[in-house]
C-alpha positions in Angstrom: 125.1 137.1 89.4 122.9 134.0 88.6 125.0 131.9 90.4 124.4 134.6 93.7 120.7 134.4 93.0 120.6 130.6 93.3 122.6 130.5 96.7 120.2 133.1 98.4 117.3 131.8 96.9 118.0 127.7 98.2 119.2 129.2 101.3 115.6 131.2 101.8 114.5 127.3 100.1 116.5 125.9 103.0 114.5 127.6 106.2 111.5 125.8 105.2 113.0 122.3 106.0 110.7 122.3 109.6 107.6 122.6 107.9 108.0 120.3 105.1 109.0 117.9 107.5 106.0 118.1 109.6 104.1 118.3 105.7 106.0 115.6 104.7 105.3 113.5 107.6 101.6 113.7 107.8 100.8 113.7 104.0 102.8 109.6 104.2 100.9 108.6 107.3 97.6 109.6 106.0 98.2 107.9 102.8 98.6 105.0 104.8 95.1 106.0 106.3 93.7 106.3 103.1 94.2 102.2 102.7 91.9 102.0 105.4 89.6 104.3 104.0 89.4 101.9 100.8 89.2 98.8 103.2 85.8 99.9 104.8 83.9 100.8 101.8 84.8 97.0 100.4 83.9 95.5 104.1 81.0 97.8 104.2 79.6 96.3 100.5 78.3 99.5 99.1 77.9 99.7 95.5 81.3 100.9 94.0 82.9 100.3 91.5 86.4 101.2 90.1 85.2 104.5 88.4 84.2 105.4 91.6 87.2 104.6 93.3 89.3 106.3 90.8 87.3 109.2 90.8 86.7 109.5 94.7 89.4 107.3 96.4 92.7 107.4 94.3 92.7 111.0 94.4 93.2 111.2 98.1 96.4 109.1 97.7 97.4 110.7 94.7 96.9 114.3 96.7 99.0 113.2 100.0 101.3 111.9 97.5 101.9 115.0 95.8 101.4 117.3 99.6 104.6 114.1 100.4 106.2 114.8 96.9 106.6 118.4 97.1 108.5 118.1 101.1 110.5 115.9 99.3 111.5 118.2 96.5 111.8 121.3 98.8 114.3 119.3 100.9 116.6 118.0 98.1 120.2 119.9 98.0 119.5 122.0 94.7 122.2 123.3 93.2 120.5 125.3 90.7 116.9 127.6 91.6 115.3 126.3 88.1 116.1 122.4 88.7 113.5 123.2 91.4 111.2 124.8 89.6 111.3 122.8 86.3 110.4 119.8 89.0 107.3 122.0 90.4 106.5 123.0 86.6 106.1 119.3 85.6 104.1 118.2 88.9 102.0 121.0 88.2 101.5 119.5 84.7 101.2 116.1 85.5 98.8 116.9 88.2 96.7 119.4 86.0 96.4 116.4 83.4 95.4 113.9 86.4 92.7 116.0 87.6 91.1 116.5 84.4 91.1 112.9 84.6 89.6 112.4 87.4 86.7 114.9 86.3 86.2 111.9 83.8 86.1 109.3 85.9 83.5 111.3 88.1 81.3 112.3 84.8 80.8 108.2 84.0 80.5 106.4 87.1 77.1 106.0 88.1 77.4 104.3 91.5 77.1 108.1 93.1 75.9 111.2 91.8 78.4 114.0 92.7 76.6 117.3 94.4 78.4 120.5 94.2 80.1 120.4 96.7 82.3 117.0 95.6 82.7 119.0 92.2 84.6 121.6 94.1 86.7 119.8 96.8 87.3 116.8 94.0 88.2 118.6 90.9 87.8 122.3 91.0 90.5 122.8 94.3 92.9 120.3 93.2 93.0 121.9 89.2 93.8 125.6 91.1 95.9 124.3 93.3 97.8 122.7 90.5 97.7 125.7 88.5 99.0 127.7 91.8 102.0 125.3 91.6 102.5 126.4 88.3 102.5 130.0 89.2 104.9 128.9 92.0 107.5 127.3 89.7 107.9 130.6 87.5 107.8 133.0 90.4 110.7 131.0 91.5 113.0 133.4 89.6 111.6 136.6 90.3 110.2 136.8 93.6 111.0 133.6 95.5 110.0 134.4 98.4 106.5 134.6 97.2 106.6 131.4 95.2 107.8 129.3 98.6 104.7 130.8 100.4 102.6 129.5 97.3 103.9 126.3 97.5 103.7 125.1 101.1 99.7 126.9 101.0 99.4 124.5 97.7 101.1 121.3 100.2 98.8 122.5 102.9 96.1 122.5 100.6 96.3 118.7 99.2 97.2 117.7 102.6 93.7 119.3 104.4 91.6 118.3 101.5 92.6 114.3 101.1 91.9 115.0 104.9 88.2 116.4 104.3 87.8 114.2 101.1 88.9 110.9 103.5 85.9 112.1 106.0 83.6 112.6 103.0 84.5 108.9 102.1 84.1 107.6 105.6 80.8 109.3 107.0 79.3 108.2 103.2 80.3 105.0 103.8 79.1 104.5 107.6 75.7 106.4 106.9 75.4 104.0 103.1 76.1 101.1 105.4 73.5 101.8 108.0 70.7 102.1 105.5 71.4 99.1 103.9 71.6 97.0 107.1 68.3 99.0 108.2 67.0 97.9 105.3 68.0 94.2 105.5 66.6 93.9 108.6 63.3 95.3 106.9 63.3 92.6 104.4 64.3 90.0 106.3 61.5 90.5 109.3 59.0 91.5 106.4 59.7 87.8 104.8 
């Protein structure tokens, strides 16, 4: 009977191959993006230092990496429903653990001073999305159908916000960078 449960459960596993391509796909090119991201706020000189980065550029990598990791794993040929789940289980954990990390990081740097909203979309999100993961990997045996839904909506989820958290970085950045060269140029025709 468990072995009947595990072939219908990869095959409903197996029609979601389409979208975790397309998941997949998008979550390594805008990784790559992300480089970029990092490239203009060290030509763009604004005060930052690693905390920073670690708190508000590493985990828009880390969060495509995970949207990349979890195509990856729903596209694997399981043989067994709970080798796919204990792999969800321990990303959820790992990335629960990373987040409250993060939260660290954000707490003691003091080249920016987070405002709500980067509370939410920079730790609050990714902790419930990790915990939805979690949900995900034990619904796996009971109602499958369910726990795939939860899983591409948590994929989707780290995919849209390193998307919006990218933007965040980039429009801070270009609008940091204006003011300071305004402000140069203020100096210098004041001297």
């Amino acid at each position: 009977m468990a072995a009947m449960m595990d072939d219908s459960t990869l095959a409903l596993l197996g029609h979601w191959g389409n979208f975790y391509v397309i998941v997949g796909s998008s979550a390594g090119a805008l990784t790559g993006l992300q480089f970029v991201v990092i490239t203009l706020v060290a030509q763009a000189e604004i005060r930052s230092g690693m905390r920073e980065i670690r708190a508000f550029g590493t985990p828009n990598v880390v969060h495509f990496c995970v949207a990349l990791l979890i195509s990856v794993l729903t596209n694997m040929p399981w043989y067994r429903v709970w080798h796919f789940s204990l792999c969800l289980a321990v990303l959820a954990v790992l990335g629960f653990a990373y987040s409250l990390v993060v939260i660290r990081h954000a707490k003691k740097q003091t080249g920016y001073a987070p405002e709500a909203e980067d509370w939410l979309w920079y730790a609050i999100l990714p902790i419930a999305m990790f915990l939805v993961l979690g949900v995900a990997a034990v619904l796996a045996f009971s109602n499958a159908s369910l726990a795939f839904f939860l899983v591409a909506a948590v994929s989707l989820g780290f995919l849209f916000n390193g998307i919006r958290n990218a933007w965040d970085t980039v429009t801070y950045v270009a609008v940091e960078h204006r003011q300071r060269t305004a402000e140069h140029k203020k100096e210098s025709k004041g001297a």
